[in-house]
Structure formats: C-alpha cells, structure tokens
C-alpha positions, 0 to 999 in steps of 0.5 A: 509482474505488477501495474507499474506503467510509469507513474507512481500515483497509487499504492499498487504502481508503487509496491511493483515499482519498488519491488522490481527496483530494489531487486535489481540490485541483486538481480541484474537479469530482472524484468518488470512487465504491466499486467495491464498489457496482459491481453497484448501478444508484446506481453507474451512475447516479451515473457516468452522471450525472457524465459524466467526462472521466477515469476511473482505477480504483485497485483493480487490476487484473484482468481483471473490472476491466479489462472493467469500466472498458472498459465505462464508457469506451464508454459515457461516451467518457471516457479510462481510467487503470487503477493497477496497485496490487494486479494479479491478471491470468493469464500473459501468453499467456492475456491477450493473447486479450483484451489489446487489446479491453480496453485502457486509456489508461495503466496507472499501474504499482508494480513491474517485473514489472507494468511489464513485463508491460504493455509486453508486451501494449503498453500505454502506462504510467507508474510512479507510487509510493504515497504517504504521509501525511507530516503524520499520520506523524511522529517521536515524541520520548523522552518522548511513546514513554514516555507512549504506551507507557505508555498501551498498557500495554507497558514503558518498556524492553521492545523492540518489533518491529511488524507491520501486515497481514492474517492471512495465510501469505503474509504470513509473520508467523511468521517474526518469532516466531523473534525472542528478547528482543523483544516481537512486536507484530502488528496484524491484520485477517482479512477472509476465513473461510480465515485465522480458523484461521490468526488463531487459531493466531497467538493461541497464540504469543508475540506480542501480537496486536491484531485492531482497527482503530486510527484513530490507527495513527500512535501504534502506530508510535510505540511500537515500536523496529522494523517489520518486513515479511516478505514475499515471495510475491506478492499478500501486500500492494500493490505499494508497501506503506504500512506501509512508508511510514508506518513510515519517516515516523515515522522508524522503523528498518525491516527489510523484503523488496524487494516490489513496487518497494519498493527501486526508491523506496527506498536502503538505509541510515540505518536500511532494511535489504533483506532476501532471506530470513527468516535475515536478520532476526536479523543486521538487528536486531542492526545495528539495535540497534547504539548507533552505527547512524544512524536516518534512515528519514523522509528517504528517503520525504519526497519521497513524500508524497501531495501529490508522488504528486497532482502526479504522477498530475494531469500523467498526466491531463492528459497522456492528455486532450491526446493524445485531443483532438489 
C-alpha cells in the first residue's frame, strides 16, 4: 500500500514505487494500491478480492495509518508490515492508550528515534534504508555536464549549488542563499496553499527557482557542482532523503545535515560532509572546492540500490509469515 498514482514526482510516490517494483521480481502475485483511494469501495474491493497474505503500508505511519492497517489485517487475516518512512505518531505516553490494539507485525524503521520509539511501545522492527535507482543515476562525463548545461540554459563555468524538495521553512532552503559566487538551483513543488506566499518570496531572491517536475531529474543533477540538503527540523523530508541517494549516485559532492538515519548508512568523506548548522556551509564548499579533495560519493551508496533494499524487505516478509504459521 503506498501513494504511488503514476508519477514519480516526490520521495514518497518513489519508495512505494520502487519497492512494489523491485519485489515483482520475486513475487509475481504482487499488488500495489494508492492509499489515497483509501475512501473509495474500488480500494476495498480490490483488496477484499486480492486476499493477501502480507499487507506493508509505505506512507507511514500515523495513528490513521495504524488503525487503517489493523482494520484490513482483521478483516483479511493477513500479516502487517508498517515503513516508518515519514512517521507523524503523538508522544509516546499518548500512544500507548492505543499502542497494542494497533499494533502491527513489524515496523520497517529509518531512523533511531523511531527505532526507539517503537521499542518503547514493544513493537517488533527492522531497519531498512531507502533505496536508489543505481541504473537511472549515474555519473556524467566533462563533455555530457557541458552539453546539459548548455541545454539548460546555464554556463560552462558557472558554479552550481542544487536543492530538490518542497517549499517549505523547515526545509531551510534560505539558508543557501547566504552562499557567494555560486548559482542556487532550487527545484520545487508546493503542494499545500500555506507555502504559495513562502514560493513566492523565494521568487524575489537570487536563486533559479524551477517549480516543474523533471522526469529526467537525473540530468538536473548532472549539471550541478554540489547538492545540498539543509535540513534540520523533523517532517521537513523522509526519514532517508532520496535526494540524498540520487545526488551521490551521480557521484556528486554533497553537503547535507544528519537527518533521519542519514550518517547511520552513510561515512563521511571522499566528497559527504555532515554538517550541525547552516554555518558550516560556507567552510564545506570551500573543502569541496579544493583542487585536491577526492569525489567519490557513488561508492558509498552503491550497496543501496533498490534491488539490495528488495532482498532485504522480501526476507522481512518471509520472515513474518513463518513466525504466523508456526
């Protein structure tokens, strides 16, 4: 169950998608529905019909998707796999009026505090990462960032600093345009009426703000010389930001915040630099910019690639479904 409804244009439609793709491999009898049709008797119907064996919500979770994936479990007698991808749960003392009657087979976790949080209310879990699609996202040579570059209108010297996400303050985008001699490339979505004014104040800046959704995202990476994710507070992004992946899986330098379980999967080094405030920034792009400072970011996320993140879910499900039958 995840929020895929045929585009691949923000981080959640993109773990359910890749997910539910990458299991098909294994699992032929494999069907993906949109929790958004959640409300819909075709939603009931289809999973009515289905009779599955395992049900894994993606989205989550929060006490709606808790209680929603309690509800099918009953009435399918299926097993129940819950990702912690984004979780939205009260404080823990709240949640443990209700913690048992809705707990689930396993909460795939990203991060510690969820780890912990779940351990607390002694629900089994698993740390799975996100994934990466290693085939779509690869490095670009000299001559292919010059001809990309030129096709998106920017110069063969201009220095490019990239931002992927919502328009958002938590995402601290405003931060970057504190950056000199540098381009600030930011592609945005807004998705709620509350961030139009926010959208719309990042339009009087200095940065290039594109508000589009690029199917070929792989080739806006390419033109930059550094991405960057600032950000600190929580539910600014996934637990394991794909931007993060997809930058590094283009090989590119990356200066990013320890969000979620980001330096949990990740070392630094050879090109990935943590940092714990947006001062650190200027200090990091200078490092990076050094003619002698190694790129080698694509290494450090090539064992996360969706079919490694597959395998690793598939044996979470076969493990579940033996405990039940025992």
């Amino acid at each position: 169950m995840g929020s895929y409804s045929g585009s691949l244009d923000e981080g959640m439609a993109n773990v359910s998608y890749h997910i539910y793709a990458n299991l098909r491999t294994k699992y032929s009898d494999l069907s993906l529905v949109n929790v958004g049709d959640a409300f819909s008797l075709k939603f009931w119907k289809t999973i009515i019909k289905f009779k599955p064996d395992i049900i894994h919500y993606i989205p989550g979770p929060s006490l709606k998707s808790l209680a929603l994936v309690k509800l099918i479990q009953i009435i399918t007698k299926a097993r129940s796999i819950i990702s912690a991808t984004k979780p939205d749960l009260p404080k823990p003392r709240y949640f443990r009026l209700v913690s048992g009657i809705l707990k689930p087979h396993l909460v795939i976790v990203q991060s510690k505090k969820s780890e912990d949080f779940f351990k607390i209310m002694k629900y089994g879990t698993k740390f799975i990462p996100n994934g990466v699609n290693i085939e779509k996202f690869l490095p670009v040579d000299k001559e292919k960032k010059k001809e990309l570059r030129h096709k998106y209108e920017f110069n063969e010297e201009d220095f490019i600093i990239l931002h992927i996400g919502p328009v958002k303050n938590g995402r601290n985008q405003n931060s970057l345009l504190q950056i000199q001699n540098a381009k600030i490339l930011l592609v945005v979505s807004v998705t709620n009426p509350s961030e139009k004014v926010a959208y719309q104040e990042l339009l009087k800046t200095r940065a290039i703000v594109w508000k589009k959704y690029f199917p070929n995202i792989q080739e806006i990476y390419a033109i930059a010389d550094i991405y960057a994710f600032p950000v600190f507070e929580e539910l600014n992004s996934i637990e394991i930001p794909l931007s993060v992946l997809e930058a590094m899986s283009c090989n590119l330098p990356v200066i990013t915040t320890r969000y979620g379980a980001l330096d949990r999967i990740l070392d630094e080094g050879e090109g990935l630099i943590f940092i714990d405030s947006p001062d650190q920034i200027h200090s990091s792009i200078s490092r990076l910019r050094s003619d002698n400072y190694i790129i080698n970011t694509r290494k450090k996320i090539e064992s996360l690639s969706w079919i490694n993140i597959a395998k690793e879910i598939s044996n979470a499900y076969e493990e579940i479904y033996q405990k039940s039958d025992r």
